[in-house]
Structure formats: structure tokens, C-alpha cells
C-alpha positions in Angstrom: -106.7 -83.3 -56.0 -105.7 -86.7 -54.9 -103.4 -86.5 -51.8 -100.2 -88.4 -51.8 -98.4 -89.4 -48.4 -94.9 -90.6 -48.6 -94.4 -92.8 -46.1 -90.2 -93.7 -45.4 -89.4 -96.8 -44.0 -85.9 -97.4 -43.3 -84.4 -100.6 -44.2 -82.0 -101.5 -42.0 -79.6 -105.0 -42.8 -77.4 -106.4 -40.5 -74.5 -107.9 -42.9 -72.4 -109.9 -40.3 -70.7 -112.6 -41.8 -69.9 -115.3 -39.7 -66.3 -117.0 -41.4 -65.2 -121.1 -41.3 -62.9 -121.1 -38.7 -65.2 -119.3 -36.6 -68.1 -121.7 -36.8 -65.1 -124.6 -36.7 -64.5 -123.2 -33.2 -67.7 -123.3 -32.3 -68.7 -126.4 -33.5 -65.2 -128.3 -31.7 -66.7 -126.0 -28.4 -69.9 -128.2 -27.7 -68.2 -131.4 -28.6 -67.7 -134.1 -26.3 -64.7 -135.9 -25.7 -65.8 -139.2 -27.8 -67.0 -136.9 -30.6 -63.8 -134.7 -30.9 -61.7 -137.8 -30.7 -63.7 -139.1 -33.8 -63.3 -136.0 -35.2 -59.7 -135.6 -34.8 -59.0 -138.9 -35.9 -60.6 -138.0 -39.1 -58.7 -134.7 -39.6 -55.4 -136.4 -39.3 -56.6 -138.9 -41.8 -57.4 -135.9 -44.5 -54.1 -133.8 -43.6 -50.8 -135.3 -44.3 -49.2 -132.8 -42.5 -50.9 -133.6 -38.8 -49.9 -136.8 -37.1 -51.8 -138.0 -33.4 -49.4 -138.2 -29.9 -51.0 -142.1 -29.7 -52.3 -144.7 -32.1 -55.8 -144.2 -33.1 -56.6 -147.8 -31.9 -56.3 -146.6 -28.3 -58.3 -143.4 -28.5 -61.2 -145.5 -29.9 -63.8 -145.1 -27.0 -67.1 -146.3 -29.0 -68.7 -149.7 -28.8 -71.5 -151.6 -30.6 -73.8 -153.5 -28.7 -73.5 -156.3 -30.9 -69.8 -156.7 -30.3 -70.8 -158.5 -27.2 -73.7 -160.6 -25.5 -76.8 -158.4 -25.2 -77.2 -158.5 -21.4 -73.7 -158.0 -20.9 -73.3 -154.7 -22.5 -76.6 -153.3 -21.8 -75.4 -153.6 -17.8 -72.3 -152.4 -18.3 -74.0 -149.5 -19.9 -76.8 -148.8 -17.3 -73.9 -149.3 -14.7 -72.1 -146.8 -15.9 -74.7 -144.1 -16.6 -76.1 -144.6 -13.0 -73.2 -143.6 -11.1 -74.2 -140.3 -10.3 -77.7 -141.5 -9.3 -76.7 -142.2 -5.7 -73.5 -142.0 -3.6 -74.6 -143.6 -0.8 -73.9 -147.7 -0.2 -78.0 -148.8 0.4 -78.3 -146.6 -2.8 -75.1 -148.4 -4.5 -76.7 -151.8 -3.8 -80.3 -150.4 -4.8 -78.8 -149.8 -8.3 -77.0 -153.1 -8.5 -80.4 -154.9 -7.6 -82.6 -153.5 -10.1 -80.1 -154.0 -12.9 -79.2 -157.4 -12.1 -82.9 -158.4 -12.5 -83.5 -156.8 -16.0 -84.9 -159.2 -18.0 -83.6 -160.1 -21.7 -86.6 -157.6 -22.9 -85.7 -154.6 -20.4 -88.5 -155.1 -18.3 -87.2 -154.7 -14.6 -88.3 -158.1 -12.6 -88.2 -156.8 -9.0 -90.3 -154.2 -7.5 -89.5 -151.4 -5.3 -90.7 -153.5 -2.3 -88.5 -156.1 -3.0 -85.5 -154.4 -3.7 -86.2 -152.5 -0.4 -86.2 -155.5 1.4 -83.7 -157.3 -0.3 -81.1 -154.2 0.9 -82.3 -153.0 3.7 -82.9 -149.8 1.8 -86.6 -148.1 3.0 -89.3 -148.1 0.6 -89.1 -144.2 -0.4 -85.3 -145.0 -1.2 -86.2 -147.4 -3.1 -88.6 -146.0 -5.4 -86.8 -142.6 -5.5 -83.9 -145.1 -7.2 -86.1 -147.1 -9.3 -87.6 -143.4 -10.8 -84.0 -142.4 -11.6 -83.0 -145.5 -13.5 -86.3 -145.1 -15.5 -84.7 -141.8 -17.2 -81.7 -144.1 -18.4 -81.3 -145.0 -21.6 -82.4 -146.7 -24.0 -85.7 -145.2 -22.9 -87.9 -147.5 -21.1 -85.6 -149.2 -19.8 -86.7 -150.7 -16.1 -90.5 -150.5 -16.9 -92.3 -153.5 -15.2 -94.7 -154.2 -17.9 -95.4 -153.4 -21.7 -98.3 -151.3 -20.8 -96.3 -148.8 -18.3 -93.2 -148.5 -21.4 -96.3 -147.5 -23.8 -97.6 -145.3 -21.2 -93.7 -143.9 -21.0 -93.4 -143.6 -24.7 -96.9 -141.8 -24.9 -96.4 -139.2 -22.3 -92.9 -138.6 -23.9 -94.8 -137.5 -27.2 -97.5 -135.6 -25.0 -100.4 -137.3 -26.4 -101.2 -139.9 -23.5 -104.7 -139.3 -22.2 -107.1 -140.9 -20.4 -108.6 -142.8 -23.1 -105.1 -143.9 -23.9 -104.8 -145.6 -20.4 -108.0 -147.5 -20.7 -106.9 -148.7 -24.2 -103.5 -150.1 -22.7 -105.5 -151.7 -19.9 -107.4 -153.7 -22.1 -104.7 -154.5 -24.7 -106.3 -158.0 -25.1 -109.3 -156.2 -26.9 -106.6 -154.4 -28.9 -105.4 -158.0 -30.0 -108.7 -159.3 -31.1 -110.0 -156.2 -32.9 -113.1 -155.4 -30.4 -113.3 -151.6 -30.8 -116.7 -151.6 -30.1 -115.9 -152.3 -26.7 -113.1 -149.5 -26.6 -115.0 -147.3 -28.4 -118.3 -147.6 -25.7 -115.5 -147.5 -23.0 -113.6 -144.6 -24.1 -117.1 -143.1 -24.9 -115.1 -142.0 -28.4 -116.0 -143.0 -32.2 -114.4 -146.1 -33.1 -112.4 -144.6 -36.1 -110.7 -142.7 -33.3 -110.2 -145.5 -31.4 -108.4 -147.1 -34.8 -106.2 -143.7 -34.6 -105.5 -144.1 -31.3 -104.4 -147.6 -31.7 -102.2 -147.2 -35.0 -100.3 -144.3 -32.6 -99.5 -147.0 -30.5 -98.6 -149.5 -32.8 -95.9 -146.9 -33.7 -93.8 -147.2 -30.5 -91.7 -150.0 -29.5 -93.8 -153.1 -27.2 -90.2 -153.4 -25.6 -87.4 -151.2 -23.9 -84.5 -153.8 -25.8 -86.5 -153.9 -29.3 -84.2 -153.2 -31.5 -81.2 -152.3 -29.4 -79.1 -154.0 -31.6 -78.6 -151.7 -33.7 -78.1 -148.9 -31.4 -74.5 -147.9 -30.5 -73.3 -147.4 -26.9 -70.7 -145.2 -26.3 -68.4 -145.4 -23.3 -68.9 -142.1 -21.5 -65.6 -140.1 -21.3 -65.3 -137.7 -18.5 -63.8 -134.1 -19.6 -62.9 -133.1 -16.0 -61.3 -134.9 -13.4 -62.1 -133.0 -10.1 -60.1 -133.5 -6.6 -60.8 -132.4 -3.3 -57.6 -130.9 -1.5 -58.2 -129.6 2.0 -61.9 -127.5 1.0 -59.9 -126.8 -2.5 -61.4 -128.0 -5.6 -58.6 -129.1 -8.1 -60.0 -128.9 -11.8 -58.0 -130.7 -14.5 -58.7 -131.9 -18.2 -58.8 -135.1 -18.5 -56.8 -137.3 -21.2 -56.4 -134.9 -24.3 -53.6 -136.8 -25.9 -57.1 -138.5 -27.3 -58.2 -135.9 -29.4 -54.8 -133.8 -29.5 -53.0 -133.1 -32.9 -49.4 -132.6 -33.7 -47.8 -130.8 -36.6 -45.5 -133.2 -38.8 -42.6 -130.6 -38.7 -40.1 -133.4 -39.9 -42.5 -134.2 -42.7 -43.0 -130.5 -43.5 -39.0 -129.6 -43.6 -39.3 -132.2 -46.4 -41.5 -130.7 -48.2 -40.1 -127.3 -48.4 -36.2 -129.3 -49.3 -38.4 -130.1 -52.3 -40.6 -127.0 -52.4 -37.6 -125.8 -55.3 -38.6 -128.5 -58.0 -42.4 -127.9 -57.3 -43.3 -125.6 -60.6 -46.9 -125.5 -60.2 -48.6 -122.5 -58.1 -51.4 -125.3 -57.5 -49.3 -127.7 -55.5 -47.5 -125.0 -53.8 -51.1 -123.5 -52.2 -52.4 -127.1 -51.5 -49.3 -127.7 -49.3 -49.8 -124.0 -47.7 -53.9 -124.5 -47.0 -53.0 -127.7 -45.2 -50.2 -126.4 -42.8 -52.6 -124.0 -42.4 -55.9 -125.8 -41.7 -53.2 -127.8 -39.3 -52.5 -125.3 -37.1 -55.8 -123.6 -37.1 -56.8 -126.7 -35.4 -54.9 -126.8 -33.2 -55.8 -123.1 -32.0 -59.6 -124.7 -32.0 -59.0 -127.4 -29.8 -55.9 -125.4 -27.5 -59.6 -122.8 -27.1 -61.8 -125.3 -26.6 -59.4 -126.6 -23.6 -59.2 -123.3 -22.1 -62.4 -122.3 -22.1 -64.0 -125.5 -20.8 -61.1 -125.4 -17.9 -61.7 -121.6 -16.8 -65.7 -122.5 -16.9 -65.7 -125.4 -15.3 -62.9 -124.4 -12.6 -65.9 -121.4 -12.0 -69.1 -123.6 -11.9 -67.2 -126.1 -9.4 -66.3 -123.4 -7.2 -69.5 -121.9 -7.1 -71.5 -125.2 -6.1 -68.3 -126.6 -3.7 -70.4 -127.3 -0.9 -71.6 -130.2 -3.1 -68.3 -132.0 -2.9 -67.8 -131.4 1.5 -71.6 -132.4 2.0 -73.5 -133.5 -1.2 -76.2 -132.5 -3.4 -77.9 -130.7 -0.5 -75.3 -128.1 -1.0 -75.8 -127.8 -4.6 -76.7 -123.7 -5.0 -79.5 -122.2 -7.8 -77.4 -121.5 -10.6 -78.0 -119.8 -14.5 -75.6 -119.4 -17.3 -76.2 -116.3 -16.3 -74.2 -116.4 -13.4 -71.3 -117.8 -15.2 -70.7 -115.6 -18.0 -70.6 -113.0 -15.9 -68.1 -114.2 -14.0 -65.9 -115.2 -17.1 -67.2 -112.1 -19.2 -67.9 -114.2 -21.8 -71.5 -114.8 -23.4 -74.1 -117.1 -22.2 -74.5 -119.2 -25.2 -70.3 -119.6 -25.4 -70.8 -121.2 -21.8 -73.9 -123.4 -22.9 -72.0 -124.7 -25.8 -69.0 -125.4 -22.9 -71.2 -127.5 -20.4 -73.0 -129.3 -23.1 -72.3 -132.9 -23.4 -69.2 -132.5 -20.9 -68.6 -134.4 -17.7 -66.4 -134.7 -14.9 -64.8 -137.5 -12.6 -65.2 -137.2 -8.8 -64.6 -140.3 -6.9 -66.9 -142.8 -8.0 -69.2 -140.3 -9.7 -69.5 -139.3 -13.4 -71.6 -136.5 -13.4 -72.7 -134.2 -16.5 -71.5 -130.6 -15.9 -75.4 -129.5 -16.9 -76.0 -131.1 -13.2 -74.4 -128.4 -11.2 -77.0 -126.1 -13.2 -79.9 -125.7 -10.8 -82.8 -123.6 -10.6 -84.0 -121.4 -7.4 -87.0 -122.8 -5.9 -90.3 -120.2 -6.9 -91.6 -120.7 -3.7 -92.4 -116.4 -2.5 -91.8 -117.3 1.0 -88.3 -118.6 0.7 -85.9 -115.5 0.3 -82.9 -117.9 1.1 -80.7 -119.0 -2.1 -82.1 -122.5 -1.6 -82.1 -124.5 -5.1 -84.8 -126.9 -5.9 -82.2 -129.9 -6.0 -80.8 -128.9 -2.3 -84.5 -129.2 -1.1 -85.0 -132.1 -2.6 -82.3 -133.6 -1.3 -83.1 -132.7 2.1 -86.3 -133.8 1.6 -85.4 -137.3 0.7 -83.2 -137.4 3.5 -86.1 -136.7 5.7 -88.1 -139.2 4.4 -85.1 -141.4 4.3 -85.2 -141.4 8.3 -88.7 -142.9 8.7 -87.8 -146.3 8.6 -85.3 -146.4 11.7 -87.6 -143.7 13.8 -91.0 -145.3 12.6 -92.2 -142.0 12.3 -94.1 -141.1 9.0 -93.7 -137.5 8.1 -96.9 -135.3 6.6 -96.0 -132.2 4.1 -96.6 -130.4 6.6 -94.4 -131.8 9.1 -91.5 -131.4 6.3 -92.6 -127.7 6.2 -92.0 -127.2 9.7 -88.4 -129.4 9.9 -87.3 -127.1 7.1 -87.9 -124.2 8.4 -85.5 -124.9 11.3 -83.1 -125.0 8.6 -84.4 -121.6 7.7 -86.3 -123.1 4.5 -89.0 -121.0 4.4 -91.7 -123.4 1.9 -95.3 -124.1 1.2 -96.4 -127.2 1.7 -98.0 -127.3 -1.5 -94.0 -127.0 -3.0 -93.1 -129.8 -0.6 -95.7 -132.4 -2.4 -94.7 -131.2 -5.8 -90.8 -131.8 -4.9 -92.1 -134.9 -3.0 -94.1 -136.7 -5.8 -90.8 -135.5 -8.4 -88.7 -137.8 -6.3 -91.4 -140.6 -6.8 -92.3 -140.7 -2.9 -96.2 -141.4 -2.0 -97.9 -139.6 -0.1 -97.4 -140.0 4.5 -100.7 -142.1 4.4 -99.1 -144.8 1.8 -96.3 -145.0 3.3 -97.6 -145.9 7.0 -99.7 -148.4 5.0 -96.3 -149.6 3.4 -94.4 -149.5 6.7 -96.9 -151.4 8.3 
């Protein structure tokens, strides 16, 4: 007799339906400022009963490239997307020299010796600069030759290798179609190195190629931030921009004449609209107040970065934040992302005051790795006026007077992120 088990397993669905407005919300949330105002423009345009505070032709903060001469907007651009890189004035006029001698291709014209010189800066400053303009856009900008922006565009798509390198230093064997010769170089068949080659024929030979077509956009800061006696003063910045108004003149209209409208139809279009109109405005009046009340708690927490820089700046999670605001962690990732604020001179994305603890186990202090950093490249940074050139481990030892407990295995890693060589190069450099 054949035994039979019965085996029950549950089924359990989850039927949460998630309505319009609520993804409308969300999706107005994680907007930035030049995106909403687009977006608000265009909801005015469809709803005749929502009118804008100001003409649409001043809220229009987006500009082609080809609207004006190619160098000319590309600086303006790199200009204003580096003013978070550096605050101080060597690193000002570091910035200003390695834009200024961009070439018409995007190749940058000066090297990091040069621009040292040129501003007094040290060496280490310089190429710590130099590193930071490289993550600019349009991407590859500021490489000094085709074969480092291939190298750049390579590693970007993890695929750059060894035998990639030796292809791009011998590019004029690419040209004349000797893969033999790469092939017995690369030690690889030469069908790979044809693979190999068409990969790179994919990317572009020059950071401008193309640019064109691209469209800059004028970044708008969300949060304009003021430093009152230790206070931080948090305020939003320009909402008129993407604010919308209820026609109520045009609406009292309407309803005069609502007694001669005999279809049910017309009646619920004008009904849905009103509707829609204000429901909008809930969205954006949410948006504003959350953004404020997370931002207002993310500059408070890392306020030792406006009284003494970034070496204040303090590990911090989303974590932290929605804790503190009781709200979910992916409510205040949608909140910081693509939102900046205004201090000084600075624009500076509010994903920038997000900084992770360093994983060092001998460091119980609530160091973050972007405070270390800092105070690493301000260590370095001394070496030209004392003529002293620091080792790892010397950094290890001046940090722990600052009760930075580190490896120095941590301090080269942090080191070689800022784009700094090695002691022995630099005494080399210095000489």
C-alpha cells in the first residue's frame, strides 16, 4: 500500500498596493532643484488651473554647451563643479591653473610639477588637486594624454589589465595592424588581441569628443547654510523656482459657470485638475519639509566642519539620521540625493557630509576616513616649508598625539587615495 504524505505549504502574499500620489511624492522627494523646476514648469503647462509665482523664463537654469564657445562653457562648468574641491587660496589658484591650460581636446597641458611651481603650492598639493579634478565631468577630463583617458575609461568598466597597458603603450602598432607583435608581447592569441582592441575602439580617444551634444546644467544649491556664533542656520534656497499656485480667480470663474455645464464629463475634468493642483502642492510643501528637517540634522551633526574644516567632518550612516528624524533610511537617501547646499564659496553635495568610520581595529575614537585624510594631507602639506619628508610611519606616530590610534598600512592606503607618492619620491621631488 503506497504511502501518501501531504505536505502543506503555506502561501503567504503580501498585497500592498502602493497608490499615484504616493509614488508622485516620492519621485518629487529625490529630485533636484533643476529637475523639479522642469517638472513644475511642465505641470503648470498641463493644468489650467495652476499658475507659477515668476515667469518660466527666469526659472530656466539648464544650458547647452553649444549655446556658447566650447572652451568657454566647459570652464565655467569645471569651475563651478570644483568649488568644493579646496577652500584654501594655494588650492583656489591650483584649480584655476589646471583649468586655464585645458586644451581644446580636454587634455590638461600642465603637470603637477608645474602647477606646483607656478603657485607656490607643494608638490603633494598639487597632485592631490589634479586627482580631484580628474573625477569632474565630462569624464576624463584633465588626463594628460590619450593613453591615460583610455586607461581612465578602461578601469571605469573594470576590464583594464595588464595586457591592456602594454596595448595602449604601443598604440602605434595598434595603428598599423601589427598584432603579431602585441600578440608575442601580451603573450595572448592574436584574435584576443583583435578583442582587446575593438573594446578600445569603443571608448572615446578624447575627454571633449562629442561634448557637444551633452547638456550642462547650472548646479542649483537646495540649502543655503550660515554660520551665526557656532549656530548653523539652514534655509531652502529659491523655491519660488519650482513653487506652484492655485488659480483661485480663474477657478471662481469656473464655478460662476459651473450652472450651464450639463455634462458630468466636464464637470469631473474640472474637479480631477483642482485636485491634481493641490495635491501637488502637498508633494512639493513635503518635499520642502523633509529635505529642511534632514538637512538641518546632518549639518548639525558634522558642524565642526563649518568652525574648522573637513578634518571635523564625523563617520556618518543614513542610519544615524533616520533615527534621529524617525523616518526610514531610504526616505532620507531619496532626501540627500542630488541636493546641495551653499556655504560661502562652496557648493557642496549633501552625500558629502556622509562619511564612513575608518576599519582600522586599533582606532576606537569616532574618527571618519575623510577627517584622517584631511589631516593627513595637512601633514604632508607642511613638508615643503619644514623640509622634512614624513614616512607612514612617522604619520602614525603624529596621529596618535591627536589620539588617532592607525596602522600604517591604513596610512598608505589613505595616502595613495589622495594621490600622494610615497616619502622616498617625494625627497627625490623636493630635491
Amino acid at each position: 500500500m503506497l504511502k501518501q504524505n501531504i505536505l502543506q505549504k503555506p502561501n503567504l502574499r503580501i498585497n500592498q498596493k502602493i497608490n499615484a500620489s504616493i509614488i508622485n511624492s516620492i519621485k518629487i522627494l529625490q529630485m533636484s532643484a533643476n529637475e523639479l523646476t522642469k517638472y513644475t514648469q511642465i505641470e503648470i503647462e498641463k493644468n489650467p488651473f495652476l499658475i507659477s509665482p515668476k515667469p518660466h523664463s527666469v526659472t530656466i537654469n539648464v544650458q547647452g554647451i553649444d549655446n556658447y564657445k566650447k572652451n568657454k562653457s566647459l570652464k565655467e562648468w569645471l569651475y563651478e563643479q570644483s568649488s568644493f574641491i579646496s577652500t584654501s587660496i594655494w588650492g583656489e589658484k591650483l584649480v584655476e591653473v589646471f583649468i586655464e591650460n585645458l586644451d581644446s581636446s580636454g587634455f590638461c597641458q600642465i603637470s603637477s610639477k608645474e602647477a606646483s611651481y607656478i603657485t607656490g603650492a607643494s608638490l603633494s598639493q598639487s597632485d592631490a588637486v589634479l586627482k580631484k579634478l580628474k573625477l569632474l565631468d565630462p569624464e576624463g577630463i584633465f588626463s594628460n594624454s590619450i593613453e591615460e583617458h583610455l586607461t581612465f575609461q578602461l578601469k571605469k568598466k573594470n576590464i583594464f589589465n595588464d595586457n591592456y597597458n602594454i596595448i595602449l603603450n604601443n598604440l602605434q602598432d595598434v595603428a598599423s595592424g601589427n598584432y603579431n607583435k602585441l600578440s608575442k608581447l601580451c603573450t595572448l592569441k592574436e584574435s584576443e588581441i583583435i578583442e582587446m582592441i575593438n573594446n578600445i575602439k569603443l571608448l572615446r580617444p578624447r575627454p571633449l569628443d562629442g561634448i557637444e551634444d551633452e547638456i550642462i546644467k547650472n548646479i542649483i544649491p537646495d540649502i543655503i547654510i550660515e554660520v551665526v556664533k557656532e549656530k548653523i542656520n539652514c534655509v531652502l534656497n529659491n523655491t519660488d523656482s519650482y513653487k506652484v499656485l492655485i488659480d483661485k480667480k480663474y477657478i471662481n470663474e469656473i464655478k460662476l459657470k459651473q450652472k450651464n455645464i450639463n455634462t458630468q464629463k466636464t464637470r469631473d475634468y474640472i474637479k480631477d485638475y483642482i485636485a491634481h493642483g493641490k495635491m501637488l502642492q502637498n508633494h512639493l510643501n513635503r518635499r520642502n519639509n523633509t529635505l529642511l528637517l534632514v538637512s538641518k540634522n546632518i549639518l548639525n551633526y558634522q558642524k565642526k566642519f563649518f568652525l574648522i574644516g573637513e578634518e571635523g567632518i564625523l563617520p556618518l550612516t543614513h542610519k544615524i539620521i533616520s533615527k534621529k528624524i524617525l523616518m526610514n533610511e531610504s526616505t532620507v537617501s531619496r532626501a540627500v540625493k542630488n541636493k546641495y547646499i551653499k556655504f560661502n564659496n562652496m557648493t557642496l553635495p549633501l552625500s558629502y557630509f556622509f562619511s564612513s568610520k575608518t576599519t582600522d581595529k586599533n582606532n576606537s575614537n569616532n574618527n571618519s576616513r575623510t577627517a584622517i585624510k584631511a589631516k593627513i594631507k595637512k601633514i604632508l602639506a607642511t613638508e615643503k616649508n619644514t623640509e622634512i619628508t614624513h614616512s607612514d610611519n612617522n604619520i602614525v606616530k603624529i596621529l596618535k598625539k591627536e589620539n588617532i590610534i592607525i596602522s600604517r598600512r591604513t596610512v598608505s592606503k589613505y595616502r595613495e587615495t589622495l594621490n600622494i607618492p610615497n616619502s622616498l619620491v617625494r625627497s627625490k621631488n623636493n630635491l
